[in-house]
C-alpha positions in Angstrom: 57.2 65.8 9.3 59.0 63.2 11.5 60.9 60.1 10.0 60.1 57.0 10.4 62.8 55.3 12.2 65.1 53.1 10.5 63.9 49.6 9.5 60.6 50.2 10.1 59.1 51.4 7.1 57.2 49.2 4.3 59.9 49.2 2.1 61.3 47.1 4.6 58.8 44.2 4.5 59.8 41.0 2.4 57.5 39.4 0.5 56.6 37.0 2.3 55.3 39.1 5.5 53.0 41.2 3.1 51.4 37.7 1.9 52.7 37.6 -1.1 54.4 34.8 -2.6 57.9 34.2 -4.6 57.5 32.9 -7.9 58.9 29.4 -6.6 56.5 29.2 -4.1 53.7 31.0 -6.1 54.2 27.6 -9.0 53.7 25.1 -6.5 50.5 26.4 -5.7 49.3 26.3 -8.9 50.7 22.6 -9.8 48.6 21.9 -6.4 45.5 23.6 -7.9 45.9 22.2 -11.1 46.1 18.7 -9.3 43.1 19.3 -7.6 41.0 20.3 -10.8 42.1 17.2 -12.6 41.1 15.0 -9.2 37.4 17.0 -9.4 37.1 16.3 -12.9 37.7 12.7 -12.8 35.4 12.8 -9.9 32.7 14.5 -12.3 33.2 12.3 -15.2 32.8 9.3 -12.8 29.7 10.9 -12.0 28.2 11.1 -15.3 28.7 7.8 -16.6 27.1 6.7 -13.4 24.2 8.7 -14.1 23.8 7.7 -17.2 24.2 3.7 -16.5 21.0 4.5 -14.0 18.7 6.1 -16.9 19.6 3.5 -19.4 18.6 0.9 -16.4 15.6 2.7 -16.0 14.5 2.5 -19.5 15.7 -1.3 -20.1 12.0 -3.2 -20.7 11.6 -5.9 -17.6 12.9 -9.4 -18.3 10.1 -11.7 -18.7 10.0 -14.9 -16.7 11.3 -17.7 -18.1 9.5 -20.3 -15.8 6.5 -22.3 -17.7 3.7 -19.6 -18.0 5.7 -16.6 -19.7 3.5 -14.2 -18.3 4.6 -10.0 -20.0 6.5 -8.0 -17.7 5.2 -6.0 -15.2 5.3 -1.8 -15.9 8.0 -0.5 -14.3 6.6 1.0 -10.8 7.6 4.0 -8.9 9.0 3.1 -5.4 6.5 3.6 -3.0 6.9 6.6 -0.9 7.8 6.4 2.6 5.1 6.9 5.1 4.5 10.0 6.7 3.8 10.5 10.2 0.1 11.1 11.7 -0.3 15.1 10.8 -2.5 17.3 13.7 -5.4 16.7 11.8 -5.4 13.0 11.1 -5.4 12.9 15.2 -8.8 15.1 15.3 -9.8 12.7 12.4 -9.4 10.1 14.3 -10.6 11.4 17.6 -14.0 12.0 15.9 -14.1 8.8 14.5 -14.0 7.3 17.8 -16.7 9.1 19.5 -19.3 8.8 16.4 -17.8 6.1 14.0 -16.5 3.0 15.9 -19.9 1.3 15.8 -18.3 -2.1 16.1 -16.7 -4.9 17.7 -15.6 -8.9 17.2 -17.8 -11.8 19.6 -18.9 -15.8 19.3 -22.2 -15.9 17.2 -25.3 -17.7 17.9 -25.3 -17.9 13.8 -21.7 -19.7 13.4 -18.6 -19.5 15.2 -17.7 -15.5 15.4 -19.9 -12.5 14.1 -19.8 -8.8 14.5 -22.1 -7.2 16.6 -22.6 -3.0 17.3 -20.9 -1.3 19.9 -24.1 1.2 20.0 -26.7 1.7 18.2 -25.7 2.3 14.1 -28.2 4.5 12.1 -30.0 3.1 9.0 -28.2 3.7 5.8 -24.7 4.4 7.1 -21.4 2.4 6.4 -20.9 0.4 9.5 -17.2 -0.1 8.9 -16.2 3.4 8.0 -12.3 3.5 7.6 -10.9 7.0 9.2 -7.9 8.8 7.5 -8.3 6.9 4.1 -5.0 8.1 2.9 -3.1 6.4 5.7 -4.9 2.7 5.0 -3.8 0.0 2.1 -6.4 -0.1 -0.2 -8.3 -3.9 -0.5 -7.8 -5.1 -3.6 -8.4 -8.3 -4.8 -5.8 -10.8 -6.8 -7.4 -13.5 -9.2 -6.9 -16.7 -8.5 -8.3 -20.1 -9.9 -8.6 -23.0 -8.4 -5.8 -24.8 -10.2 -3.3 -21.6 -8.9 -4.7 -22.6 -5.6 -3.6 -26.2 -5.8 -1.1 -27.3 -3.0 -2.1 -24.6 -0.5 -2.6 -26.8 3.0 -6.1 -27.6 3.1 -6.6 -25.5 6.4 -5.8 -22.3 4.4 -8.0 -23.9 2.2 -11.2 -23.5 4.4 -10.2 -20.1 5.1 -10.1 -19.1 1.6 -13.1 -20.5 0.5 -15.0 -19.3 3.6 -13.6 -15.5 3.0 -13.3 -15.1 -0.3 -16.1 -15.5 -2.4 -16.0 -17.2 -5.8 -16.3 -14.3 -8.9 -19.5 -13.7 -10.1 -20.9 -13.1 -14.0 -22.5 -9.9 -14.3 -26.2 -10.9 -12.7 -24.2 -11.6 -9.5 -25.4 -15.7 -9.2 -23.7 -17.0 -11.8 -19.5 -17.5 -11.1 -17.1 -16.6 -13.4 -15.0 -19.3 -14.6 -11.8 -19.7 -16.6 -11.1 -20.8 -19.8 -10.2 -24.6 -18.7 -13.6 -24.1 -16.6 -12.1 -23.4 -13.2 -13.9 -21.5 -10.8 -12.0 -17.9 -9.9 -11.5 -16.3 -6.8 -10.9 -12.8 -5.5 -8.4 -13.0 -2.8 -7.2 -10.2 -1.2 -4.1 -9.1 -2.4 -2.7 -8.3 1.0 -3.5 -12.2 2.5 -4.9 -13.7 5.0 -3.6 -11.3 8.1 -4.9 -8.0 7.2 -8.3 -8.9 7.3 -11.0 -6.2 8.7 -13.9 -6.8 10.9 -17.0 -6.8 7.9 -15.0 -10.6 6.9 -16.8 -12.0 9.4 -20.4 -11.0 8.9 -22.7 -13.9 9.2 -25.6 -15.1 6.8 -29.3 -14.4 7.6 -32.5 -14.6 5.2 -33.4 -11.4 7.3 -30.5 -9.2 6.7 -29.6 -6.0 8.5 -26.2 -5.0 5.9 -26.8 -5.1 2.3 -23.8 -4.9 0.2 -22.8 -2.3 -2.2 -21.4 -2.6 -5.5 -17.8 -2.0 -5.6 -16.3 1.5 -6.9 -13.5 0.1 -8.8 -12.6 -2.6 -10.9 -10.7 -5.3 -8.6 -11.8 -3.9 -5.5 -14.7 -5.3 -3.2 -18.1 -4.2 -2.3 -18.6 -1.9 0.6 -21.6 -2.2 3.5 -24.4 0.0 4.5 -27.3 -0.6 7.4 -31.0 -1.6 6.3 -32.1 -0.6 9.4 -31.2 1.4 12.3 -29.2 -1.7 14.7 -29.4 -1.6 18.2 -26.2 -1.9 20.7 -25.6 -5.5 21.4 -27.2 -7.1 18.2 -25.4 -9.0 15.4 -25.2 -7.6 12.1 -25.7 -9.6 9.2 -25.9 -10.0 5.4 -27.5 -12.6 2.8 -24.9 -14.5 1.1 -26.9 -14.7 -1.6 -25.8 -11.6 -3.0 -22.2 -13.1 -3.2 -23.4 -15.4 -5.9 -24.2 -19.1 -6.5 -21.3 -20.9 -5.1 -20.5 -18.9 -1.8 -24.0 -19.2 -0.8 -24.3 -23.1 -1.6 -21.0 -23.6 0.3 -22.9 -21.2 3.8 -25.9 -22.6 3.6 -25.2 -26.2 2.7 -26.8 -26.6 -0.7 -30.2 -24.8 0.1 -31.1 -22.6 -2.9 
């Protein structure tokens, strides 16, 4: 068995070329760790209260206004989630909706000013104004408002309003609904004035080709569906009267 030479065996090594440390050394690394830990656990406790000013935020009531009208405060609502992008099948969706659904189109009426008039021919006893990929549209919902609240809006918005937004109606659908000081209440959609759809400007006839449908939901509108089949090129139209009393004296100038 050969010897190893002279100063190169392991007993040779110091400490600090086999990776150990000295004591010295091997103390500041552990006031350096202990430095650390006491940096993470401020950190940590810094976290906490922070979290737990947020729940207690959370689950403070809502102020109520202080202006005039104390009206109760609102539920507290979840952030709205972000939108999400078009998936593959909201494209085919779509894509189908445009070769059998898009039955409609915007032009100047013979009836009064603009009207809505088919595209191509629409089938009796379908939705002319079908909306494709319902879970990527705002819902139309409509926000009470009575004629005092709608004191001091410019007269031109004015029109609008009253010529889009029907009056309320009692439950036998002639009859409007009125508030307690007697005022007469609107529906207007909660959205405003810029989001209306095409079936806003359907037109008044005695001989209607829509009829309206009751709505689904409370504080929604009606929806539409064809009496008839309607042929390419031909205005649809409704009978006001089925939006009650006041919208239809207001059309039709006072003829009951």
């Amino acid at each position: 068995m050969v010897a190893a030479a002279e100063g190169s065996g392991h007993g040779d090594l110091g400490l600090e070329d086999a990776g150990l440390l000295m004591p010295e050394q091997l103390r500041e690394e552990v006031e350096v760790l202990r430095r650390m830990l006491s940096v993470l656990r401020e950190e940590n406790n810094h976290l906490r209260m922070r979290v737990a000013e947020l729940e207690v935020s959370r689950a403070a009531p809502a102020v109520p206004s202080q202006g005039p009208k104390q009206q109760a405060a609102a539920p507290a609502v979840a952030a709205p989630a972000e939108p999400r992008e078009p998936t593959e099948e909201d494209r085919r969706r779509v894509l189908k909706h445009l070769r059998n659904e898009a039955y409609v189109q915007l032009g100047p009426s013979k009836v009064a000013g603009v009207g809505v008039f088919a595209l191509r021919a629409i089938p009796a006893g379908v939705d002319p104004f079908p909306i494709c990929n319902q879970h990527l549209a705002t819902k139309e919902q409509f926000a009470v408002c009575s004629a005092s609240d709608l004191r001091g809006v410019p007269e031109a918005v004015m029109e609008q309003v009253r010529s889009f937004f029907a009056p309320l109606t009692e439950e036998d659908g002639w009859e409007p609904q009125r508030s307690d000081d007697g005022q007469l209440l609107y529906g207007v959609l909660a959205t405003g004035m810029n989001s209306l759809n095409l079936s806003w400007y359907l037109n008044h006839s005695e001989n209607p080709n829509i009829a309206f449908q009751d709505a689904e939901e409370e504080g929604s509108y009606n929806s539409f569906v064809t009496r008839r089949r309607i042929e390419a090129g031909e205005e649809l139209l409704a009978n006001y009267r089925e939006l009650g009393q006041e919208f239809f004296a207001l059309v039709s100038g006072g003829r009951s």
